[in-house]
DRENPA-3360 file (N, C-alpha, C; in nm, 2 decimals, always signed):
BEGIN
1 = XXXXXXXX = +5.48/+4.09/-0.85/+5.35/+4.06/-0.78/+5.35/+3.91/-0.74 ~ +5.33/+3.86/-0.61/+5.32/+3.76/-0.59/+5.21/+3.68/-0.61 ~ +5.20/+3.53/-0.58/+5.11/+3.44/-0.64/+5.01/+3.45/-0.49 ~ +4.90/+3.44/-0.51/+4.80/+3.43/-0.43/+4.77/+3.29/-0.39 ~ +4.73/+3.23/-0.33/+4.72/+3.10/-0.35/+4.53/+3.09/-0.33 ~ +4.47/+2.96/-0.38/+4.32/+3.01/-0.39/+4.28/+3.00/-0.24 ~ +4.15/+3.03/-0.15/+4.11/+3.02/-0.07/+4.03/+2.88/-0.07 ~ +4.06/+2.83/+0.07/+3.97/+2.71/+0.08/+3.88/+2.68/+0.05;
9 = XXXXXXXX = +3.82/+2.83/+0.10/+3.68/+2.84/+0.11/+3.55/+2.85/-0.02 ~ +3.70/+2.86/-0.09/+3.63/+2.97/-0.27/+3.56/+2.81/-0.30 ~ +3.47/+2.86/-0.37/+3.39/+2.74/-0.52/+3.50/+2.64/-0.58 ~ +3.61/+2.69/-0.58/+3.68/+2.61/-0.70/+3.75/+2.48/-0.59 ~ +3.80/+2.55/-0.44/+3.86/+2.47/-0.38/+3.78/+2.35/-0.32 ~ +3.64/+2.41/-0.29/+3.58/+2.32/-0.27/+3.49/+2.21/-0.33 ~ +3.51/+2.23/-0.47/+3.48/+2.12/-0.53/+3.61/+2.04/-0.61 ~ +3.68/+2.12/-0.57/+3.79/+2.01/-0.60/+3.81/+1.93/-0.49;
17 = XXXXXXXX = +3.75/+1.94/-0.36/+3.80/+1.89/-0.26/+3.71/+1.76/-0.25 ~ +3.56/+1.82/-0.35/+3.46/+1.65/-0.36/+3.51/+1.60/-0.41 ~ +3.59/+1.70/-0.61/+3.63/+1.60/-0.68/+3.72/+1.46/-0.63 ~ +3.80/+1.51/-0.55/+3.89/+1.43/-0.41/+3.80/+1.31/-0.34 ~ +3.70/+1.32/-0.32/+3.63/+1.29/-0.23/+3.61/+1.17/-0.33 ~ +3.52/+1.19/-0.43/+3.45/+1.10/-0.49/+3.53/+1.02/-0.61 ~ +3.66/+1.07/-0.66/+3.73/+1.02/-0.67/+3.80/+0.84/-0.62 ~ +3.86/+0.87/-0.47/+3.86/+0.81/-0.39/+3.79/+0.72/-0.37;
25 = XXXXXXXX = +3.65/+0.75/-0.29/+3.51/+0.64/-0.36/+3.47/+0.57/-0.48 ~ +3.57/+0.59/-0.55/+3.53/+0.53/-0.70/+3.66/+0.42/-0.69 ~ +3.73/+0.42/-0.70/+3.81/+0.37/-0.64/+3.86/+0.28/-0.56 ~ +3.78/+0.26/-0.45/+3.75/+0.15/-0.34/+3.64/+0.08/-0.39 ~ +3.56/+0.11/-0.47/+3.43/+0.06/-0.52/+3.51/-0.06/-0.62 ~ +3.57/+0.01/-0.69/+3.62/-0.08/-0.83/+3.72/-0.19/-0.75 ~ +3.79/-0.20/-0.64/+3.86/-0.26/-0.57/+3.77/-0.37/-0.49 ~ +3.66/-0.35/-0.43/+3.53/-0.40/-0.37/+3.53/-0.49/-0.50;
33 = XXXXXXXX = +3.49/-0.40/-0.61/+3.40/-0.49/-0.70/+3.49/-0.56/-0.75 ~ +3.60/-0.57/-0.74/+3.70/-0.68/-0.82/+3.68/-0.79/-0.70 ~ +3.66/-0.81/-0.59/+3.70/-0.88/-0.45/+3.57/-0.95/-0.53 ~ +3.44/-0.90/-0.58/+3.35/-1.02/-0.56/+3.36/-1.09/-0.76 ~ +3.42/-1.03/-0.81/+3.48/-1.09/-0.93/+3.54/-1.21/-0.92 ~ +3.64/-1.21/-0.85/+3.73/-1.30/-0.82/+3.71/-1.38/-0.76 ~ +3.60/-1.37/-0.64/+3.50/-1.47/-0.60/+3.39/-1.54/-0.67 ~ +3.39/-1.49/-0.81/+3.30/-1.55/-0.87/+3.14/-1.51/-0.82;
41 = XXXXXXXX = +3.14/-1.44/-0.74/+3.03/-1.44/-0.66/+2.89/-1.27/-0.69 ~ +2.81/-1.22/-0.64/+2.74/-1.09/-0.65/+2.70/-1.05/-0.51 ~ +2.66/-0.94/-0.51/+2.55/-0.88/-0.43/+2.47/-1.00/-0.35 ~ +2.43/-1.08/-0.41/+2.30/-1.17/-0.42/+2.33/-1.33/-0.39 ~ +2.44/-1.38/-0.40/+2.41/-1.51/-0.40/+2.44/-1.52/-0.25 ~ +2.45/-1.73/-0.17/+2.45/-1.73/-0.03/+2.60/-1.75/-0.05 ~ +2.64/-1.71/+0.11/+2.76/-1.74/+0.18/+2.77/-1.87/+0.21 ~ +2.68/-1.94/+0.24/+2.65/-2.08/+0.31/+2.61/-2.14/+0.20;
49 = XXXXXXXX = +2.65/-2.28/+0.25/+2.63/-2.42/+0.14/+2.47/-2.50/+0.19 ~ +2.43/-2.59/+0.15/+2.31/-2.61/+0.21/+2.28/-2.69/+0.30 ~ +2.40/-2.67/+0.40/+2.40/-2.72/+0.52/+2.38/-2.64/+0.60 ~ +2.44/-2.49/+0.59/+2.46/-2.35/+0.69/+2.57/-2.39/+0.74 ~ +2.66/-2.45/+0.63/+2.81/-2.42/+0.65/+2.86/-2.29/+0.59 ~ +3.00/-2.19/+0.61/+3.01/-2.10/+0.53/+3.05/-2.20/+0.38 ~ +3.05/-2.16/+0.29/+3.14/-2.18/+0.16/+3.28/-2.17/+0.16 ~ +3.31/-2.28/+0.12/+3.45/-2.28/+0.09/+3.50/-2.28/-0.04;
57 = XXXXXXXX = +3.43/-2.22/-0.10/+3.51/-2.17/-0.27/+3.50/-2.02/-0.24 ~ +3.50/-1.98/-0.14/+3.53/-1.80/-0.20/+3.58/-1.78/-0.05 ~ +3.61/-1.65/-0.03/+3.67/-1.63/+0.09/+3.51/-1.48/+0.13 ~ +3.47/-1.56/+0.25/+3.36/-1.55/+0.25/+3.39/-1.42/+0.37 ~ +3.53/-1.36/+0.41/+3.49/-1.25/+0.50/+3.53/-1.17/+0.40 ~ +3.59/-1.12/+0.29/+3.62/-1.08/+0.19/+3.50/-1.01/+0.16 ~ +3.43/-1.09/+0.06/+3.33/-1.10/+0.02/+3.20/-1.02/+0.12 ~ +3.18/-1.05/+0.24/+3.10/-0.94/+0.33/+3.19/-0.84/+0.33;
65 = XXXXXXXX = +3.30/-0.80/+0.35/+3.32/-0.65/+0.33/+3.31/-0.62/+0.21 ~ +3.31/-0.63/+0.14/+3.30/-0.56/-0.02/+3.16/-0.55/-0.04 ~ +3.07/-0.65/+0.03/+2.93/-0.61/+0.03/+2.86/-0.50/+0.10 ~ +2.93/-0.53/+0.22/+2.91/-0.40/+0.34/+2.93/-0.26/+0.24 ~ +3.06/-0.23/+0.18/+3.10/-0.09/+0.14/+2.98/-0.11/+0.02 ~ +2.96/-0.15/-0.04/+2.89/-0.14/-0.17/+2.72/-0.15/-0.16 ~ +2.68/-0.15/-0.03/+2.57/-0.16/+0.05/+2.58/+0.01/+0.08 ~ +2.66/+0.08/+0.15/+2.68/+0.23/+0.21/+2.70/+0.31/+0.13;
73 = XXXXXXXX = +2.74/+0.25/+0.02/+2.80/+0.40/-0.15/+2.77/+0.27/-0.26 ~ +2.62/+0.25/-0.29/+2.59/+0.20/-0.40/+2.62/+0.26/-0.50 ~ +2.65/+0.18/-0.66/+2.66/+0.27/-0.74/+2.57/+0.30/-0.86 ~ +2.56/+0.43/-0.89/+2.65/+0.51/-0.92/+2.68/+0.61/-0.77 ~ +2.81/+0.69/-0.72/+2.84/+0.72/-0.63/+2.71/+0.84/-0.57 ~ +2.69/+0.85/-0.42/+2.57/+0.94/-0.41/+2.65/+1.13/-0.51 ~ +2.50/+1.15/-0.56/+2.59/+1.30/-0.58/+2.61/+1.41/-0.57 ~ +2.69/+1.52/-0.58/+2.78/+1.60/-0.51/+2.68/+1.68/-0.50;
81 = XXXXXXXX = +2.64/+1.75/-0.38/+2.54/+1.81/-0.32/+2.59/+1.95/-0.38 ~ +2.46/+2.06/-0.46/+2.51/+2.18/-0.47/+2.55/+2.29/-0.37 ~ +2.56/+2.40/-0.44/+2.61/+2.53/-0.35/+2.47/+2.50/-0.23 ~ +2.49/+2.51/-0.15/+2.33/+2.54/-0.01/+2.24/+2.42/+0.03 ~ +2.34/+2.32/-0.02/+2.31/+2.18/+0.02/+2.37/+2.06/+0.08 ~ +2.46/+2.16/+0.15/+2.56/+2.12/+0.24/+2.68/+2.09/+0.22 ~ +2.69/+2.12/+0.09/+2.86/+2.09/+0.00/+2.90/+2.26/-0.11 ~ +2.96/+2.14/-0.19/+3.05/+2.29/-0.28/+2.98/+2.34/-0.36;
89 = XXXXXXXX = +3.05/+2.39/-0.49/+2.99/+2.43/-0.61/+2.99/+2.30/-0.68 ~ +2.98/+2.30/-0.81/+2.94/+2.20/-0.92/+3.10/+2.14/-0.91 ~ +3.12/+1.95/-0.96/+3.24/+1.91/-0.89/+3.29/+1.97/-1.09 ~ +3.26/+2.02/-1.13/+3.36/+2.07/-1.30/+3.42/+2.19/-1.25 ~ +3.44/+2.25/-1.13/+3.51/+2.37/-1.13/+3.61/+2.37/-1.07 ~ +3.70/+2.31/-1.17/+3.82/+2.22/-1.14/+3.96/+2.35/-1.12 ~ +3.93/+2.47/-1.21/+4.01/+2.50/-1.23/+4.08/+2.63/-1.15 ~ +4.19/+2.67/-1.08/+4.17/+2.75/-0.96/+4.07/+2.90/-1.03;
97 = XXXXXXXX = +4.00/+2.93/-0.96/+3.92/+3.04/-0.95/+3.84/+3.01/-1.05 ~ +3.82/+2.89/-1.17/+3.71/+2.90/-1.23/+3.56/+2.80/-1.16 ~ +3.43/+2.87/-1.19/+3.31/+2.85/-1.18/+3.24/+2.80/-1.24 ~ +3.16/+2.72/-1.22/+3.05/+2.68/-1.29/+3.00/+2.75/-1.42 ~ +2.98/+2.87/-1.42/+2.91/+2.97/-1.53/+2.99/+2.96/-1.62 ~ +3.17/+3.00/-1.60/+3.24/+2.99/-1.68/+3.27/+2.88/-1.78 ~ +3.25/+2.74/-1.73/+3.24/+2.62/-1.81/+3.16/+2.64/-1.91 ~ +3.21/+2.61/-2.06/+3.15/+2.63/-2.18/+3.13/+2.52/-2.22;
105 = XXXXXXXX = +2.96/+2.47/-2.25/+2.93/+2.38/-2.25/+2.94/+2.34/-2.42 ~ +2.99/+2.20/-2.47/+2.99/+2.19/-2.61/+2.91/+2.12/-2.75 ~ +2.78/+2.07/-2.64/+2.71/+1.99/-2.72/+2.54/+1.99/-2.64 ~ +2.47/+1.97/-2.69/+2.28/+1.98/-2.65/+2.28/+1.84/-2.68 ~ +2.19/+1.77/-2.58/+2.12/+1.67/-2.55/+1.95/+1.66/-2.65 ~ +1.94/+1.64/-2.76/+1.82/+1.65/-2.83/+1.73/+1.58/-2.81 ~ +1.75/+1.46/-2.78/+1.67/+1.34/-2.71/+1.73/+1.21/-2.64 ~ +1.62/+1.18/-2.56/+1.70/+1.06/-2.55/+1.56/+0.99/-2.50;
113 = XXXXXXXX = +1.61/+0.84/-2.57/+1.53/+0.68/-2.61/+1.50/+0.64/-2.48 ~ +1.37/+0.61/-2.41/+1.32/+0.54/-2.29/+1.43/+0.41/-2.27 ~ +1.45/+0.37/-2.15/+1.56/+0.21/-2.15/+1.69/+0.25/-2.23 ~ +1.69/+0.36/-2.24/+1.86/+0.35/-2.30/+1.95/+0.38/-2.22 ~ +2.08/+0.32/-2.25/+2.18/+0.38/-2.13/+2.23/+0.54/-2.09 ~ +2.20/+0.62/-2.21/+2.17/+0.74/-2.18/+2.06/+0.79/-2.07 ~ +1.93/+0.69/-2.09/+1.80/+0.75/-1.98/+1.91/+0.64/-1.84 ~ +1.93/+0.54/-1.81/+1.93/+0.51/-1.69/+2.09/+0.60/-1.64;
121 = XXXXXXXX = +2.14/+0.64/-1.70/+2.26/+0.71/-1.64/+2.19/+0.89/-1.60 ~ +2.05/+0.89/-1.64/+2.00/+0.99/-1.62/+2.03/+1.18/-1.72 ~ +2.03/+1.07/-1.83/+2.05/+1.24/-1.91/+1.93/+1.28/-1.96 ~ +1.89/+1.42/-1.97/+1.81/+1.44/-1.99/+1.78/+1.54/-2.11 ~ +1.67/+1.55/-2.18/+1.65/+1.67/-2.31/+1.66/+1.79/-2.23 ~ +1.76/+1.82/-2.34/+1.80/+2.02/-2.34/+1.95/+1.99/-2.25 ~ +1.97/+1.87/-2.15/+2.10/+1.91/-2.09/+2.20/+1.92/-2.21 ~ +2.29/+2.09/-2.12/+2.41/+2.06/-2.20/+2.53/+2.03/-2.22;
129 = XXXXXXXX = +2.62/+1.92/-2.23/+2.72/+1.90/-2.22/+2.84/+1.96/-2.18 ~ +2.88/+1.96/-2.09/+3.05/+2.06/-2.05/+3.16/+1.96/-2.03 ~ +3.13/+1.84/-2.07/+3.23/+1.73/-2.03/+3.20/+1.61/-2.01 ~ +3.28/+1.49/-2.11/+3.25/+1.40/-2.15/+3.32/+1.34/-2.14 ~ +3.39/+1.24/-2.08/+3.51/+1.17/-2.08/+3.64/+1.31/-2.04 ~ +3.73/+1.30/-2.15/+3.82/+1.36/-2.12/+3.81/+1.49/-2.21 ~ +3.68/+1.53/-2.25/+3.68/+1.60/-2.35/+3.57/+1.75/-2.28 ~ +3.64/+1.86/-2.35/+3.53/+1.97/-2.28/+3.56/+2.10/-2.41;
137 = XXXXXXXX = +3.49/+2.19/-2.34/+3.50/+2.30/-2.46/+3.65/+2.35/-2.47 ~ +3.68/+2.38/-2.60/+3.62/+2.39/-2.75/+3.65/+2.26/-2.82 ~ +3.50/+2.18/-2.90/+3.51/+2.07/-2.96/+3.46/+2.11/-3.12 ~ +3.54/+2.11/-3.23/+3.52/+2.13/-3.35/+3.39/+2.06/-3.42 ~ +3.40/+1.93/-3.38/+3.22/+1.88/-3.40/+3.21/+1.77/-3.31 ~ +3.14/+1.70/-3.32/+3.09/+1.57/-3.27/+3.25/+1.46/-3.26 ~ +3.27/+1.46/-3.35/+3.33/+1.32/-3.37/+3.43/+1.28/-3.26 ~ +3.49/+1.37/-3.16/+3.60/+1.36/-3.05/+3.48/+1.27/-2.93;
145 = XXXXXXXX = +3.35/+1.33/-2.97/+3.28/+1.24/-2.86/+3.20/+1.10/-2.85 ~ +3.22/+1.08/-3.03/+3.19/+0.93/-3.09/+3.32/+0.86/-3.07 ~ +3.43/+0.93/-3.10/+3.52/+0.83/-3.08/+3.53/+0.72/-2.95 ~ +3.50/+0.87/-2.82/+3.54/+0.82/-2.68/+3.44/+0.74/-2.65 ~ +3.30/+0.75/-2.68/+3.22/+0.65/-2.70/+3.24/+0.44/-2.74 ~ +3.28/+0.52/-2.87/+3.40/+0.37/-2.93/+3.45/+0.30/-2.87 ~ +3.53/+0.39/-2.79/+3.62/+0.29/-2.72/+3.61/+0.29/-2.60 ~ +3.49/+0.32/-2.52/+3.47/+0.29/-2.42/+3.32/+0.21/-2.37;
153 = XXXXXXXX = +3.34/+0.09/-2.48/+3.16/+0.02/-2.51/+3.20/-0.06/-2.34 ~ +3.10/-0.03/-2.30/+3.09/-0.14/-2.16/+3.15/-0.06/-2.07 ~ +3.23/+0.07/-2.05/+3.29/+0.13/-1.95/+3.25/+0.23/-1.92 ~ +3.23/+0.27/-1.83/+3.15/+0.40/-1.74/+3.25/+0.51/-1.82 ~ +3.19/+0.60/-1.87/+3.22/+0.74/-1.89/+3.16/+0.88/-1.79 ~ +3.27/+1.00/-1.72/+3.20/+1.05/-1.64/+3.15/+1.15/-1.75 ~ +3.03/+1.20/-1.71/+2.97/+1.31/-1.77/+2.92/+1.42/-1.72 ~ +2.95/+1.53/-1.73/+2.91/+1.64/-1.66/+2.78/+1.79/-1.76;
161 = XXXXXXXX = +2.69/+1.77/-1.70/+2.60/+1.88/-1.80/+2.52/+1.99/-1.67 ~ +2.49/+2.11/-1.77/+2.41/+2.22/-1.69/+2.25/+2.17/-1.79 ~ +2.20/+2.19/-1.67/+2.06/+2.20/-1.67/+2.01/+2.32/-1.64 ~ +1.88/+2.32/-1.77/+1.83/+2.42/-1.77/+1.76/+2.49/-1.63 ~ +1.80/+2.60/-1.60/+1.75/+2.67/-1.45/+1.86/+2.66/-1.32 ~ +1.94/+2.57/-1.37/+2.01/+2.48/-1.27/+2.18/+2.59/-1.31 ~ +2.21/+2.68/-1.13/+2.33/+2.66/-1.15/+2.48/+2.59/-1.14 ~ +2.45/+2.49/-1.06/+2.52/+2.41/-1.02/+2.55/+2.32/-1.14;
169 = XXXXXXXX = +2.62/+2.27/-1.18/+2.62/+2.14/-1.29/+2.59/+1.98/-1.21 ~ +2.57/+1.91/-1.29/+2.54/+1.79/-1.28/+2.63/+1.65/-1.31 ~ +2.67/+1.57/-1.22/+2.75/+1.46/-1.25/+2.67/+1.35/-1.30 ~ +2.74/+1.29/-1.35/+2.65/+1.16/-1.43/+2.74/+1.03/-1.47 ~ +2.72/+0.92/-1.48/+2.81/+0.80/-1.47/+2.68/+0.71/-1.63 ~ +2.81/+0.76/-1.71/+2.71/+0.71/-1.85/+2.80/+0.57/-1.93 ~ +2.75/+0.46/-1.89/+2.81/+0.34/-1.96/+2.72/+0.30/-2.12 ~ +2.82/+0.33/-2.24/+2.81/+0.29/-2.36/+2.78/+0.16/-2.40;
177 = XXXXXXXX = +2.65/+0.07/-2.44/+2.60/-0.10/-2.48/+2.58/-0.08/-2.60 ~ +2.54/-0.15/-2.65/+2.50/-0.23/-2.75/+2.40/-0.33/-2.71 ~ +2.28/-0.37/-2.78/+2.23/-0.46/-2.77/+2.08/-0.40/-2.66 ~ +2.08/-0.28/-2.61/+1.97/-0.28/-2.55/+1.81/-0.25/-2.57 ~ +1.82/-0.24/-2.74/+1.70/-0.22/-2.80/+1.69/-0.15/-2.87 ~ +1.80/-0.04/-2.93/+1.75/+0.06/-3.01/+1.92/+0.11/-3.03 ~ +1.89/+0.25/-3.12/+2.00/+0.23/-3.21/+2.06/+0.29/-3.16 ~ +2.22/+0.28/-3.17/+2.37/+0.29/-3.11/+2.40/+0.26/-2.98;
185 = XXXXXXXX = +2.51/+0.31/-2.91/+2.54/+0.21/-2.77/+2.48/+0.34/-2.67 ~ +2.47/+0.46/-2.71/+2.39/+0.55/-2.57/+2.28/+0.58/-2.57 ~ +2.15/+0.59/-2.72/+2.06/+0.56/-2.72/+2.04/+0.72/-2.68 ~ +2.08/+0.82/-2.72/+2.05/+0.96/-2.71/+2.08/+1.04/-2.82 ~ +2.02/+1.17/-2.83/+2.04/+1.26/-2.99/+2.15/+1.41/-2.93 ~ +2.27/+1.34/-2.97/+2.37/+1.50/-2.96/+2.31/+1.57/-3.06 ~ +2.38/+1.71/-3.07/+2.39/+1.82/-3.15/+2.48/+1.93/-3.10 ~ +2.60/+1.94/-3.20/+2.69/+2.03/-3.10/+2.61/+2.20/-3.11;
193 = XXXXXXXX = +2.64/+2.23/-2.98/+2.62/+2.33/-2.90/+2.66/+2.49/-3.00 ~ +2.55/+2.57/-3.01/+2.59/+2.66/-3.07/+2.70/+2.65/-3.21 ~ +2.64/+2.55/-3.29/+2.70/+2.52/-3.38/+2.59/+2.47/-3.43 ~ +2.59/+2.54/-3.61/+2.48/+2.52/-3.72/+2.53/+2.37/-3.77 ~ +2.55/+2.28/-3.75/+2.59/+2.20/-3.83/+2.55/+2.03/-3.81 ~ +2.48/+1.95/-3.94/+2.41/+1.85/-3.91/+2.41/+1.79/-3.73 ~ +2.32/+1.76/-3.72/+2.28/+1.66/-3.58/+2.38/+1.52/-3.58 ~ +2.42/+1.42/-3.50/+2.45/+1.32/-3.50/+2.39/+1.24/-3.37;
201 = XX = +2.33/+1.14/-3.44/+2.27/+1.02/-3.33/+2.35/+0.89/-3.25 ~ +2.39/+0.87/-3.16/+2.49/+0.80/-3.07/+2.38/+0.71/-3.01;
% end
């Protein structure tokens, strides 16, 4: 029997083709955002000295293009439109011919703390986790997702969860702090998923 190859058209090809998409976008963003690093410079400060000379400590056409792109795909990247909204299926249906439904999600969202980097990356009570960094189902407990946590204090983690009612899944850009007011660096209450076993707060 020969190999089929998937259809363009199917769920799986087409979100792999955003995954593609927004990939890429992330990418030129982090490239952008190094241009105004290295300029010492933001979003925000002037190009001109206080004469309405340009500046000459940074390279000031640089610097407007990296603003320009980062002005048209602010971040976090715009996101991936569901099935009947002008784009694919959910961008986790990575796998050829697998679907959204099929992703087995491995952890519940129990709460999460006003001002924490969990609420501004937008997670919400009851979502359920299908993918966390590099991690997805089957997760024995908690701890594969404290770890990635750990070691990624200050760095965007992608995160992907189904909402309740919602078939499509949801992308999410969740950066791990310290220091924002309340306890641990995401400021939200896991509980793995279909599993009786203590809660853990992150």
């Amino acid at each position: 029997m020969g190999y089929t190859l998937p259809s363009p058209d199917s769920p799986a090809e087409r979100a792999r083709a955003l995954m593609e998409r927004k990939d890429a976008l992330e990418a030129e963003l982090e490239a952008q955002g190094s241009i105004l690093k290295v300029n010492n410079t933001d979003m925000r400060q002037p190009l001109v000295d206080s004469e309405g000379f340009p500046r000459n400590d940074l390279d000031v056409w640089a610097v407007r293009h990296a603003r320009a792109l980062e002005t048209v795909y602010p971040r976090p990247p715009p996101p991936v439109p569901a099935e009947g909204e002008g784009g694919g299926s959910a961008i986790a249906a990575v796998g050829a011919g697998e679907t959204p439904a099929e992703i087995l999600p491995f952890a519940r969202v129990n709460g999460v703390a006003p001002g924490s980097p969990a609420a501004d990356a937008g997670l919400r009570r009851e979502d359920l986790v299908v993918k966390f960094g590099g991690l997805r189902h089957p997760q024995p407990d908690l701890q594969p997702l404290a770890a990635v946590v750990a070691e990624n204090e200050n760095k965007v983690i992608s995160v992907l969860v189904r909402r309740p009612g919602a078939e499509a899944l949801t992308a999410l850009r969740l950066t791990p702090r310290h220091g924002w007011g309340g306890r641990g660096s995401l400021g939200c209450h896991l509980v793995p998923h279909n599993i009786t076993t203590p809660p853990t707060t992150h």
